[in-house]
Structure formats: structure tokens, C-alpha cells
C-alpha positions as CSV (number, residue, x, y, z in Angstrom):
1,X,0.0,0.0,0.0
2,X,1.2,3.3,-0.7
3,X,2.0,5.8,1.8
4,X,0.1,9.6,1.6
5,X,2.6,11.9,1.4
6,X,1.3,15.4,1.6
7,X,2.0,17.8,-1.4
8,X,3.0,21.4,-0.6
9,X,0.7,24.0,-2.0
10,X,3.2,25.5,-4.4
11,X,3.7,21.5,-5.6
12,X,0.0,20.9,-6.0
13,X,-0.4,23.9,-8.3
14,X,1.9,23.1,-10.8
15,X,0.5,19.3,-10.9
16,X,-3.0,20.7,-11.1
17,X,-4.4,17.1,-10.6
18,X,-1.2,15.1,-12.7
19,X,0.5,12.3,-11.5
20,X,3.9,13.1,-13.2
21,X,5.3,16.4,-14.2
22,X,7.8,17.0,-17.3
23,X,11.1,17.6,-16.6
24,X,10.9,21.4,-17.2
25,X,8.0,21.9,-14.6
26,X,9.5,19.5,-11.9
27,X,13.4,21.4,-11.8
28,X,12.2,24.6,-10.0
29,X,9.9,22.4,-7.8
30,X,13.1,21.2,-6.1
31,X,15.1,24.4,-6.7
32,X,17.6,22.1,-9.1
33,X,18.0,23.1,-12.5
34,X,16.3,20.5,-15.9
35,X,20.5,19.5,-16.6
36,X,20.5,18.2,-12.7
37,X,17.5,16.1,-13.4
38,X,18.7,15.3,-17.2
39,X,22.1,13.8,-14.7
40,X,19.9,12.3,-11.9
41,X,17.7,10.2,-15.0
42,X,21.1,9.3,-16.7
43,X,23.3,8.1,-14.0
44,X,20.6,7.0,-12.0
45,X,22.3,8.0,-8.9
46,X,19.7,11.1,-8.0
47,X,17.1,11.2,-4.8
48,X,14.4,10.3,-7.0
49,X,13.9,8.3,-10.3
50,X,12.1,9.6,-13.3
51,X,9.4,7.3,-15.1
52,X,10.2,6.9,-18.8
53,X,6.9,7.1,-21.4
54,X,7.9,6.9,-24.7
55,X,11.5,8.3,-24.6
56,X,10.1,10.8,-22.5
57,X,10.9,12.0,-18.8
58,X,7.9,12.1,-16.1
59,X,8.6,12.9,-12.5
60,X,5.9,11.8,-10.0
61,X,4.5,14.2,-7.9
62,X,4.4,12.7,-4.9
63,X,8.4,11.4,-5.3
64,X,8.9,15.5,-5.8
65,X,6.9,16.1,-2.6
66,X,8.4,13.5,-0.5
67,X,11.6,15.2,-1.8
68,X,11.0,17.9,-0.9
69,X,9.8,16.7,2.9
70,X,12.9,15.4,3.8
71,X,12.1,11.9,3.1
72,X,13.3,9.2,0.9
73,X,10.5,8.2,-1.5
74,X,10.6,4.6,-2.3
């Protein structure tokens, strides 16, 4: 079962009801830049782990707002 993380405001607003968030929306979310994220997805050594649709980059929201309360997501 997943766990409920809570979403800050600012978070929720850009998501407007998504689940993922493009690479260019999710980088100021976490005050990192779209290159950090670009390295994080390549290397796969960052925080949190980018799903991949289609050759595309999606970052869940609630993996950005567990980020972004100190905890690990999973």
C-alpha cells in the first residue's frame, strides 16, 4: 500500500491534478536546474527516479513532494 505523502501548495499547483510532471515543470519544484534532473535520470544515482513514457521523462509528484519533505520516497 502506498503511503500519503502530503504535497505542498506550491507543488500541487503546478500538478493541477497530474501524477507526473515534465522535466521542465518538476526542476524549480526542487530548486535544481532541468540539466540536474537530465544527470539524476542518466546516471541514475539522484534522490528520486524519473518514469520513462515513450523516450520521454515524467517525475511523479508525490516522489517531488516527499523530496521535498525530507524523506526518501521509495
Amino acid at each position: 500500500m502506498a503511503i500519503k505523502v502530503p504535497i505542498p501548495p506550491a507543488l500541487a499547483a503546478v500538478a493541477g491534478g497530474r501524477e507526473l510532471l515534465s522535466t521542465k515543470e518538476a526542476a524549480p519544484q526542487v530548486n535544481r536546474t532541468t540539466h540536474t534532473l537530465y544527470k539524476w535520470s542518466l546516471n541514475e544515482n539522484g534522490p528520486i527516479k524519473p518514469v520513462r513514457i515513450l523516450g520521454r521523462l515524467g517525475w511523479r509528484v508525490t516522489d517531488l513532494a516527499a523530496l521535498l519533505n525530507g524523506e526518501v520516497p521509495e
